[in-house]
N, C-alpha and C positions, 0 to 999 in steps of 0.2 A: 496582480492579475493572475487568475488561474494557468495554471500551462495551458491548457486548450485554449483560452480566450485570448493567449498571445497566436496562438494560430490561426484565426480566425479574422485576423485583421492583414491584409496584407499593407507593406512597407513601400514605397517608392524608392526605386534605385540610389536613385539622385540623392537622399538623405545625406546629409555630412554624418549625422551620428550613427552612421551604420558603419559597420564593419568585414573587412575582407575574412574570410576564416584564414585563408595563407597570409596570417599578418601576426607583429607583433600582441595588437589586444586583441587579433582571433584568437591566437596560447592561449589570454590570459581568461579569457573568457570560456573556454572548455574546459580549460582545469579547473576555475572555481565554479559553477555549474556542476562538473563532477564530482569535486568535491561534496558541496552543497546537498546535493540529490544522495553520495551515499553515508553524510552525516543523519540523514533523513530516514534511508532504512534502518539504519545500525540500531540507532535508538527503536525502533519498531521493531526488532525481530532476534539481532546481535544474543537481547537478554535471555534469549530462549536458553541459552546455555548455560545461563547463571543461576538456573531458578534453585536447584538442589541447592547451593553454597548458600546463595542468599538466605534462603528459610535456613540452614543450619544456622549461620552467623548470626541470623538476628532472631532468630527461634521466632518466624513470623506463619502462621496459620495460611491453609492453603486458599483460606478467604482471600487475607493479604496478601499472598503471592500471586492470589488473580489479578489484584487491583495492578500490583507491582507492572503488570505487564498490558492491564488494559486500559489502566489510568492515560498513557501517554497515546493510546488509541483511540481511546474515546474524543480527547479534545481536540487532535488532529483532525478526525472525520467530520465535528462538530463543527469545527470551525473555518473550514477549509475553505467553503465558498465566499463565507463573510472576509478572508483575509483576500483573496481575491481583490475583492471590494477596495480593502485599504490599496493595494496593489496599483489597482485602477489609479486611484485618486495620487498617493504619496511618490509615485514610483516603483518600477521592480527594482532595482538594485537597489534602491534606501531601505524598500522592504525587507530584500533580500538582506543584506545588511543586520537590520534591527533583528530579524529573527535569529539568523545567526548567534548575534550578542546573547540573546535571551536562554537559546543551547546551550552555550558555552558558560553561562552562569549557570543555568538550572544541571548540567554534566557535573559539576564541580559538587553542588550540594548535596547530589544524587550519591556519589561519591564517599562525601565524609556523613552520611545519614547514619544516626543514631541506630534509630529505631525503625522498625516498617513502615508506619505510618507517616514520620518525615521524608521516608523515601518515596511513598505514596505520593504524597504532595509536591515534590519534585521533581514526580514524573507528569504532574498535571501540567505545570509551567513550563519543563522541558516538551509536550504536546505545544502548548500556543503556539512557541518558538515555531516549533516542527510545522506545524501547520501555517506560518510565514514564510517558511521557505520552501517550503512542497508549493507553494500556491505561485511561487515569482521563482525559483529557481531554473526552470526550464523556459519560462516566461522571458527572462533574461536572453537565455540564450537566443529563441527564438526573435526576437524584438529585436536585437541587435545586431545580427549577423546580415548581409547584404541577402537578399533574395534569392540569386542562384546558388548559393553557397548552404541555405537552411539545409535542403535534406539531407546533402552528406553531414553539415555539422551534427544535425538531430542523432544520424546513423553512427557516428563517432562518438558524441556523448551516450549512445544507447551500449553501445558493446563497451566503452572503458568502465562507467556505471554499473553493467552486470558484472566482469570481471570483478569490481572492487566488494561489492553484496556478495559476491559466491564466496570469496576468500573473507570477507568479513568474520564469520562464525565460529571459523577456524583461528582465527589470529582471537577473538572473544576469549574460545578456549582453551587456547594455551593459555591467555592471562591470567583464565581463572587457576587454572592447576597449577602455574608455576609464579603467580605474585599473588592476587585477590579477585575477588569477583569485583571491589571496589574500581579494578586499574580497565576493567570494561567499559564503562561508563569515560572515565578519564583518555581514551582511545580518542574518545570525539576531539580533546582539545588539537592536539596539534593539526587536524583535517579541517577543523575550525579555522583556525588561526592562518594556515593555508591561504583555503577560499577567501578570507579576507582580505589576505595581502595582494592575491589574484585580482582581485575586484578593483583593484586600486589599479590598475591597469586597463580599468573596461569604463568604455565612456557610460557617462550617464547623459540616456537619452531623453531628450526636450522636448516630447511629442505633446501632440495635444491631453491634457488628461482628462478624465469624466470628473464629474462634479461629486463629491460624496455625499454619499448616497446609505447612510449605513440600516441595515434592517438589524433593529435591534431586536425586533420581537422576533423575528425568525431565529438569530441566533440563540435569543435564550430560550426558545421553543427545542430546539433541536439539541440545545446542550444539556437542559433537563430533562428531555423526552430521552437521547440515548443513555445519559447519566444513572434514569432513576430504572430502564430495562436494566439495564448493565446491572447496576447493585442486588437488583430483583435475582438476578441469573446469578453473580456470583455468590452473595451469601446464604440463599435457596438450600443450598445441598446441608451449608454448615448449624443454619439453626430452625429449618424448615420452613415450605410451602407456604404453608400456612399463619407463620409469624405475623406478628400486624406489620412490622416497618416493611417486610419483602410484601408483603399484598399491598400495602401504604406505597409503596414506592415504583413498584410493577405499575400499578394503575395509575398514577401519576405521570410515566416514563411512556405509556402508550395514549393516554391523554392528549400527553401536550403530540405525541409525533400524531396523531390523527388529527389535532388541531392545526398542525401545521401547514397543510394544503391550504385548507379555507382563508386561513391568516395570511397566507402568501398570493392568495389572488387578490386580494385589496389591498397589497402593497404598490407602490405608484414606481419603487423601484426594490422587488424582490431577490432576496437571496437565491431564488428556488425558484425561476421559472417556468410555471405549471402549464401554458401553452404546451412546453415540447412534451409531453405525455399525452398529448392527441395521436401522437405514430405508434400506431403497434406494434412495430418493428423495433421501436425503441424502448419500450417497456419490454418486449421481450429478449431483447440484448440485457438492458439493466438491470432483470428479473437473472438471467443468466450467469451473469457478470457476480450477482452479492452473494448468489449460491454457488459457483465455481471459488471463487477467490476467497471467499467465507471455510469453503472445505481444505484450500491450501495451505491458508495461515490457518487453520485448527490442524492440520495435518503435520504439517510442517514442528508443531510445539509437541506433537504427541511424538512421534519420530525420537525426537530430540529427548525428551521424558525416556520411553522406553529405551533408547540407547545406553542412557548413564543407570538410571533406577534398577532395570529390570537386565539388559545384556551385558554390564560390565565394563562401557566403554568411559574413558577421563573424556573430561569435558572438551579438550582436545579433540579426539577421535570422534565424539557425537558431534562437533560443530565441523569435520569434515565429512560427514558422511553423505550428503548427500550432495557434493562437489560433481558427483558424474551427472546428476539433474541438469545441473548448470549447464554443467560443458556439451551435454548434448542438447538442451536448448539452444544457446549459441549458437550451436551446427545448425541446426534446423531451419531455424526462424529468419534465417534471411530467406530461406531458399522456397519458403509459401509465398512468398508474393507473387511471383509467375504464376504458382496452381488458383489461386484466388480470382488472378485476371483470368483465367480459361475456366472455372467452373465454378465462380463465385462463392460465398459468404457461407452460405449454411451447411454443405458437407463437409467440409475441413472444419471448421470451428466443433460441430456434432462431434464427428468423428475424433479431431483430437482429447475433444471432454472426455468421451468413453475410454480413451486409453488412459488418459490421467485414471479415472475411475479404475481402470485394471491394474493401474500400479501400487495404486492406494489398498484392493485388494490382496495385492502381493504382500503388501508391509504389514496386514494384519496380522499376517502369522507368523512374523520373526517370534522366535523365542530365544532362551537362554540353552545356549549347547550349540545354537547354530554360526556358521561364519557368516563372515561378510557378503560372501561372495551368496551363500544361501538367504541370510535374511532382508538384507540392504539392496545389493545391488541390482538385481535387476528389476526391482519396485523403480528403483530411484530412476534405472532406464528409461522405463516405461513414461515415469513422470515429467521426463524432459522431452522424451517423445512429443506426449502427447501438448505439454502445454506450447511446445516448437509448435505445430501446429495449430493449435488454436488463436495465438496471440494475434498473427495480423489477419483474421479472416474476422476476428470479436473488432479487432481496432477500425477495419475497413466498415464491418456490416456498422456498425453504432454513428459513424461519420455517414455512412452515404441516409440513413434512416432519418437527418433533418437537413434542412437548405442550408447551403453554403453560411449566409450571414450568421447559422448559428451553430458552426462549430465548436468555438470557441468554451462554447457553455453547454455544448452535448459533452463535452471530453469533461468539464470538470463533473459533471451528474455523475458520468459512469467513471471517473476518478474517485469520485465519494462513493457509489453504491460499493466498489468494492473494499472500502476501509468499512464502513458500516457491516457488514460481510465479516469480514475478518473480526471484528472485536466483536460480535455477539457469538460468532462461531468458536472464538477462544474462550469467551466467558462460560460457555456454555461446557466448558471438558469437562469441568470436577462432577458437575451433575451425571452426563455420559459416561463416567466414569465410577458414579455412587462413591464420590468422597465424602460425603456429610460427614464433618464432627473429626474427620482420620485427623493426625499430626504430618503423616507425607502422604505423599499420590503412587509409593512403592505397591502398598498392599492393592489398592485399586486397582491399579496398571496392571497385576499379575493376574487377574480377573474378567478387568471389560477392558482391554486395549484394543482386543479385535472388535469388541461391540460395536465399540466409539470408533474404531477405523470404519466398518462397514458402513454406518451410519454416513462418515463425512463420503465414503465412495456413493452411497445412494444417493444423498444432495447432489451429486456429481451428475449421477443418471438423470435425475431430475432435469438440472441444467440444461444436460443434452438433447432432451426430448422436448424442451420449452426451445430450443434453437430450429430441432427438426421439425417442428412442428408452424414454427408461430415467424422465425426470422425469411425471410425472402434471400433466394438465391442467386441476388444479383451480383454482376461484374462490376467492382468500382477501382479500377487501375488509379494509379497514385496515390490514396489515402494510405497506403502503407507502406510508406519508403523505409522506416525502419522501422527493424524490431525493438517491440518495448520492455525495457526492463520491470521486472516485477515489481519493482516500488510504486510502479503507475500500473494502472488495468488499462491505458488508452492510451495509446501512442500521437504523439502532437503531427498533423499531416505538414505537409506543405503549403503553404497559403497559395491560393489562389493568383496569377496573374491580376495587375491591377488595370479596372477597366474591366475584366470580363469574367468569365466561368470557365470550369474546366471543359 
């Protein structure tokens, strides 16, 4: 089950298979959840620091090095609502389970990879995995824990979760600099192995299950529709425009995702519930959401790029650099929920977009000769400012924008609008950047890094101005008990008393 669509169902007290969180399988059930959830960024964003070592090691083209990173992006977003689906039917924790497994094998291959292109491939397998436990991992927790107990659980798995992502990058990059880029990948096992043995500790609940239901045509609509952009965008730069396989495969990759609406309203049980795109309020949160989160994760990799290429930092010090982002997110973002219930959804969300957008202006201009304190830090301020800010006023406005019964599946939409976001907006650098044909992205970076900043700071304005313009400035007190960590764009609310409405 998606995270959201564990929220969306409320529990009855009285369950036996529910759980106290002050209990022995409440532990066991937020460590592995935690776990789980930051095996799931690691692999999504960890590599950002690897990218230099990797193309050295495997003398891989910055084609390949795009795939390296958006291979395991692609098929997560793809397939995130259909695993859902398995979720529904098999269980969350079996699922939970299975994908794990599937990690921790495709970690391992990733690992001992030859060449680029077997590491390609085992980034696509470590995506399915990834996309089984993004879909049931938060699902778990939420499903299982007794009903007065969710929001603090949610709020507790939300801040250990961002802690373990902030510090992730950093522990990435020491490994690269002081063992291998190989032993990055191999980090996952023992967090693996963890959450597993966690899990053996957390009831598997016996609830009623849905019937399966699989849309297959959705999935493969959506994995070849974003499959065949993605290749279009990344190897564009390297053998041109104009090539037949990038215009063969562009046109193919928007094809099927334009086909995919039509296809999904004659499904009897859709992947991609077209109904909820009647709310304007929701399309312009989601419209929001793929362009915000889209310019973070491109921002986020170029950062990381210019740190090591262009400033001189070990892979170490680029995968701490933006640690004060974190930490003052953290600070933040508990503390908008009050402003949100007194002035609602669309000023604080606005407004925090634009400062994110000012911070990202700040980081265009680091260059080589500057410190930390000049090029880094007070971008990265700015940056945790502002997404402090924005997180629970996006989480609240996107849940209050459909009815109660359909929470569940508003939070996986704007779950996926922002992975889709992110992999076409990272696919998209070497071009923003005019790498066609280069061997690294040094010479480029010393050239468009501020282009390509600026760029993701405008999608940002954009954002903002689609939120001022188009989201409603209502109070919606409770859908945002806690702040969400960045592996999710939508935080899972409270479910609902059973029996009534808020």
């Amino acid at each position: 089950m998606t995270a959201g669509a564990a929220a969306g169902t409320a529990e009855p007290a009285a369950d036996p298979g529910l759980v106290a969180l002050r209990s022995r399988a409440g532990a066991a059930l937020i460590t592995a959840t935690v776990l789980a959830s930051t095996v799931g960024f690691l692999d999504a964003y960890m590599i950002n620091v690897a990218v230099p070592a990797i193309g050295t090691d495997l003398r891989a083209s910055v084609s390949e090095l795009q795939w390296v990173l958006t291979g395991y992006l692609v098929t997560v977003a793809a397939l995130l609502l259909l695993a859902g689906a398995l979720a529904d039917h098999f269980g969350r924790r079996r699922v939970l389970v299975v994908g794990l497994l599937v990690m921790l094998v495709a970690s391992v291959c990733c690992a001992a990879a030859p060449t680029a292109l077997t590491l390609i491939g085992a980034r696509l397998v470590q995506g399915m995995g990834g996309a089984l436990v993004v879909s049931s991992s938060l699902a778990v927790l939420n499903g299982t824990l007794r009903g007065p107990d969710r929001a603090r659980g949610i709020g507790i798995w939300a801040g250990i979760a961002t802690l373990g992502t902030t510090l992730g990058p950093y522990g990435g990059g020491w490994l690269v600099d002081h063992a291998s880029w190989r032993w990055v990948f191999l980090l996952n096992l023992p967090l693996i192995g963890a959450a597993l043995w966690a899990l053996r500790g957390v009831p598997a609940r016996v609830g009623v299950r849905r019937p399966l239901s699989l849309d297959v045509a959705g999935a493969l609509l959506a994995v070849t529709g974003l499959g065949g952009v993605i290749y279009a965008l990344t190897a564009g730069p390297d053998v041109g425009w104009t090539a037949g396989p990038v215009v063969a495969s562009g046109a193919l990759g928007l094809a099927c995702l334009v086909a995919l609406v039509p296809v999904e309203r004659r499904q009897r049980a859709p992947m991609l519930r077209t109904a909820l795109f009647r709310s304007r309020p929701f399309n312009a949160i989601n419209a929001a959401t793929l362009l915000f989160y889209g310019a973070l994760a491109a921002v986020g990799y170029l950062v990381v790029l210019q740190c090591q290429l262009r400033l001189g930092y070990s892979a170490t010090a680029a995968g701490a650099a933006l640690i004060p982002e974190s930490v003052v997110f953290l600070i933040v973002s508990p503390l908008v929920g009050g402003l949100v219930d007194r002035v609602g959804t669309r000023w604080p969300m606005a407004a925090g977009i634009l400062v994110v957008a000012g911070g990202f202006a700040w980081l265009s201009a680091a260059e080589p000769g500057q410190s930390y304190v000049q090029a880094i830090l007070p971008g990265a301020l700015l940056w945790g400012l502002g997404i402090g800010l924005a997180v629970a006023p996006l989480t609240a406005g996107v849940l209050a924008a459909v009815d109660d019964s359909d929470l569940g599946e508003a939070s996986a939409i704007n779950d996926a609008a922002s992975r889709v976001g992110g992999v076409v907006l990272v696919a998209l650098v070497p071009a923003l950047l005019g790498a066609g044909g280069r061997p690294s992205l040094a010479e480029p970076l010393a050239t468009h890094y501020q282009s390509a900043m600026l760029v993701m700071a405008g999608l940002s304005v954009v954002a903002a101005v689609i939120t001022a313009v188009f989201v409603p400035s209502r109070r919606v007190a409770g859908r945002h008990n806690a702040p969400a960590p960045r592996l999710h764009a939508c935080a899972v609310p409270e479910p609902a008393p059973t029996g009534g409405g808020r």
